[in-house]
N, C-alpha and C positions, 0 to 999 in steps of 0.2 A: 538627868543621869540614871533615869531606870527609879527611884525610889520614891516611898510615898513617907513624910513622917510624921510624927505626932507631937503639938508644942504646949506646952504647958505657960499662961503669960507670966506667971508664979517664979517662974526663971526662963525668961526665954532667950538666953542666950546659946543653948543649946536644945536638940529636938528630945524629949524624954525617949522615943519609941519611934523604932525604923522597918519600912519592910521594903525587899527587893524583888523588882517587877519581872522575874525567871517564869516564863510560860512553854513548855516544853523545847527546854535548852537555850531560849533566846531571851536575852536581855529587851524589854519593850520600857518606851520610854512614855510617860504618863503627861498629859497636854489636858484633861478636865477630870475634874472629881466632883460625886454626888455622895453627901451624909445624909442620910434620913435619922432626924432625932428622933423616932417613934420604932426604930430598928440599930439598937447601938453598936451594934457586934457588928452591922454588916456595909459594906459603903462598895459604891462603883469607880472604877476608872475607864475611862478614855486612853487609849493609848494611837503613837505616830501612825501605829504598825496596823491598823483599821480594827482594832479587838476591842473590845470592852468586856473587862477582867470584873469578875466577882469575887470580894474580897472578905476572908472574915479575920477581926481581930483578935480573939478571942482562942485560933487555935492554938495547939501545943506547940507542931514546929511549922517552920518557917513552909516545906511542902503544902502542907496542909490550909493554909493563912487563904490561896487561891485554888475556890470551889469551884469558880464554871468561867467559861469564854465563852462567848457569842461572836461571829465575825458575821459578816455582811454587806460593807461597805467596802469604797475602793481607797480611800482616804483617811485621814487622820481625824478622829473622832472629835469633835471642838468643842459639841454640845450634847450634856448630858445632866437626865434630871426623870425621878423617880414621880410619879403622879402622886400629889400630896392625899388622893381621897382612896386610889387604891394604887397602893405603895410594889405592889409587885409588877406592876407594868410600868414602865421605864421608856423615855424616850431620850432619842439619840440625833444628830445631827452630822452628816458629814457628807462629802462632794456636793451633790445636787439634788440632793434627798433627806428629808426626815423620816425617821423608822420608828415604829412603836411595837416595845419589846413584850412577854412575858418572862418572866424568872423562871418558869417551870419549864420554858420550851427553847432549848440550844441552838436548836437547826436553821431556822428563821425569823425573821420577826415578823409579828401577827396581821399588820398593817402600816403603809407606807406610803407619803403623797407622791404624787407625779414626779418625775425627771424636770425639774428647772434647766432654764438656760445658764444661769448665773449661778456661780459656788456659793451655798449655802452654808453660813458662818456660824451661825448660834440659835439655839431653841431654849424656852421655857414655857411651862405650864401654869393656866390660869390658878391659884390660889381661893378661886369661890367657885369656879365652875369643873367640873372633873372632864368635860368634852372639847375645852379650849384652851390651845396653846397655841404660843406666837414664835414665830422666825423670823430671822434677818438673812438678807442677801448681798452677794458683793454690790450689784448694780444698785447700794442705795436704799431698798425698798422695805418696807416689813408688810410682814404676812400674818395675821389673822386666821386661826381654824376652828373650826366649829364642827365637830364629828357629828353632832345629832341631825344638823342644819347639810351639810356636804361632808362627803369625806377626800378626794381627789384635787378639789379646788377650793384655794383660800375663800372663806366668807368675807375677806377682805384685804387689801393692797393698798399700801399708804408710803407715797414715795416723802421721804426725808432726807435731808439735808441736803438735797444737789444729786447730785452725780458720786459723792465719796463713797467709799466702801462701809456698810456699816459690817462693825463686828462680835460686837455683846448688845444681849436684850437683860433687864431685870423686871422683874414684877412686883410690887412691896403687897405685902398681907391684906390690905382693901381690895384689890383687882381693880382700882379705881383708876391707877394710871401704871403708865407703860416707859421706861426710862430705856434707851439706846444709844450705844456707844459706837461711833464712827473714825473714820481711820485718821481724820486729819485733827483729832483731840474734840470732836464738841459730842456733847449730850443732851438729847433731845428727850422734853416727854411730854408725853400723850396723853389724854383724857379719854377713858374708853365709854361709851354705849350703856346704859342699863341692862341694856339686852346681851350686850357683852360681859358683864359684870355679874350679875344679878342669876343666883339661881333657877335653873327653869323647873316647871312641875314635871316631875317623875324623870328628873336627866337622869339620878344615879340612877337610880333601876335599869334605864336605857343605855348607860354606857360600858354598865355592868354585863349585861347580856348580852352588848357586842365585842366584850372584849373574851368573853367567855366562848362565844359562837366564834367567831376567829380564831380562838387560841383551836376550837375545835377543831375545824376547817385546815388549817395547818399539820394540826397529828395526823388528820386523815390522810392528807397525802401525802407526809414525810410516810404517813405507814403502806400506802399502796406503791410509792415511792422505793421505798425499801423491798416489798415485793417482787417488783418488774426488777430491779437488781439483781433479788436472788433467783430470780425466774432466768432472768440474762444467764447468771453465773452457771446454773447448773445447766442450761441449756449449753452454754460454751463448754463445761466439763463431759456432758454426753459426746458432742459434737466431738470435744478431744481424744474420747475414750474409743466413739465408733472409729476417728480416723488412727489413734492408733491401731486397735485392732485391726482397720483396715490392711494398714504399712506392715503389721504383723503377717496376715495372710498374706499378701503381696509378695514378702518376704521370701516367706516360705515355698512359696508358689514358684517365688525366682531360682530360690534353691532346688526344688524340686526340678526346674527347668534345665537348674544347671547342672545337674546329677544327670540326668537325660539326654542333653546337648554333651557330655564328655562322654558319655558310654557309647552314643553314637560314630562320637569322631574316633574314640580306641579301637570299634569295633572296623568300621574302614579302615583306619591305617594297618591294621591287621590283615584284612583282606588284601591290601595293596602289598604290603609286605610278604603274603606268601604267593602273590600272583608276580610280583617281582622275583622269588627265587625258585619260580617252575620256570620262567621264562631263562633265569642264567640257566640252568639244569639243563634248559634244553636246548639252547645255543651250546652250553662246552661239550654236549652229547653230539651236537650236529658239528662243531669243528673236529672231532675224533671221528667219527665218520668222513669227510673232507680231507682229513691227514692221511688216513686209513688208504682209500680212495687212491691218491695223491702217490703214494709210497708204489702200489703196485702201477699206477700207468710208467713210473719210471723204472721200473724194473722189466717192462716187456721186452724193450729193444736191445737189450743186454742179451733176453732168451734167442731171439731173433737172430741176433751177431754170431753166439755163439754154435748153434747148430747147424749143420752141415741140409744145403739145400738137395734133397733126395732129385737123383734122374730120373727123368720120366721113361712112363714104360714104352717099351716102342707100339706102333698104335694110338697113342693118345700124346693129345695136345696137351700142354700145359699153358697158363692165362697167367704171363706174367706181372708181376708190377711195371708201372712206368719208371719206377725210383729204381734203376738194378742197386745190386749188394756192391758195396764198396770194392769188394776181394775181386767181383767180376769185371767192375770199372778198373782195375789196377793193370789184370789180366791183359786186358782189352786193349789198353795204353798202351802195354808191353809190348801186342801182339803187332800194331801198326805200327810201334818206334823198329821194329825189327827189319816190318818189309819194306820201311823207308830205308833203312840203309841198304 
């Protein structure tokens, strides 16, 4: 249900002390927990949600209770356990990988085995050696690591019980033997190795300096890491700033263009508008002329009708029309209807 609590066996029919597993707005629900009696205020969880929460009990409010997350894994955290000789490095277990943590370093964890085939169930740390912890896998097998000896592949693989899934390992304070819990209820344990058990000359020193040199190794490139981000970022923000500017000039330019392209077209239609009204002007000039025109050819034959054709002098021919004058066609008609009768 999200909580971790605290029981007292004094009364334990209730938890004395409660806390609730709120990790920015989300309820996570707790699957392993790690106490280190040599560190009281502070204990780990494993949560479904792949985090492993840093917990202290000791603050004032409930906020404050959870100092740090580490995420890294894709799966639900099953195994978890702080190195009993240096308490600030912490290992973890979940999908197909075991991770080994620092306290002081959020972003990743410092070093990690290989990708298995098989879902990897449970881990714990040797109790005499600081370089050796053991895993289980679904397919049955436990795993042996030896950091000093390999770091990528188990110094050793011991198939147990069959074919069952195993799913807890424990270690008792000797490091003498090795007790495994599998799926179909049985318990199996192990006799380890002297060499398995048995502290070697100068391990801590050695495992000290690699957990040290790795934690190193990591800030380096969380912090060059970090670099090329903000290298990215302001790269992207120049890039944004030339193109807007660009879209600004652009802009501008269009405006410009378009200031340009309508003064042009006002100044043509202008043109065409006063070359449209010289052309009326001088069409209704030239139909007044035409009327003008028009008016006197029909006023000539009027002139014509109405004046008296002058006799010729004697001596001179006169050149008449082919068309005689009506008065003289009347005459003329007269003068033959006469001598007919």
């Amino acid at each position: 249900d999200g909580r971790v609590l605290w029981w007292d066996i004094r009364k334990i029919s209730e938890p004395t002390d409660s806390l609730v597993l709120e990790y920015e707005g989300q309820r996570l629900g707790g699957v392993s927990l790690d106490f280190e009696s040599t560190m009281p205020t502070k204990f780990l969880v494993g949560t479904e949600q792949k985090i492993v929460l840093l917990c202290n009990r000791k603050a004032k409010t409930p906020a404050e209770r959870i100092t740090a997350a580490y995420s890294d894994h894709v799966g639900a955290v099953y195994g978890l356990q702080r190195n009993p000789f240096y308490p600030k490095n912490f290992l973890t277990v979940s999908d197909w990988q075991a991770r080994i943590w620092s306290e002081d370093f959020k972003e990743s964890p410092i070093t990690w085995t290989r990708q298995h085939r098989h879902y990897v169930t449970d881990g714990r740390w040797s109790p005499t050696r600081p370089a050796v912890f053991f895993t289980t896998q679904w397919n049955g097998t436990l795993d042996i690591w030896d950091l000093v000896f390999k770091h990528r592949e188990p110094a050793l693989t011991v198939k147990v019980g069959g074919d069952s899934p195993l799913f807890s390992v424990a270690v008792p304070d000797n490091g003498r033997m090795v007790a495994v819990g599998a799926h179909d209820g049985t318990v199996t344990l192990l006799e380890l190795s002297d060499n398995l058990c048995t502290l070697q000359p100068n391990e801590k020193a050695s495992v000290s300096s690699m957990f040290e040199r790795e934690l190193r190794r990591e800030k380096t490139l969380e912090s060059r890491y970090r670099e090329m981000r903000a290298k990215e970022r302001a790269k992207s923000s120049a890039a944004g700033a030339l193109k807007e500017e660009s879209s600004e000039g652009a802009e501008a330019q269009n405006g410009h263009d378009d200031v340009v392209t309508e003064a042009t077209r006002m100044y043509w239609e202008t043109l065409a508008q006063e070359k449209s009204e010289r052309e009326r002007k001088a069409l209704k000039k030239a139909e007044g002329k035409v009327e003008k025109k028009k008016v006197e050819i029909d006023a000539e034959p009027h002139e014509m009708e109405t004046e008296p054709e002058p006799e010729p002098e004697p001596g001179h021919y006169s050149v008449r029309s082919r068309s005689p004058s009506p008065d003289r066609r009347h005459r003329r008609l007269q003068s033959e209807k006469a001598e007919a009768e």
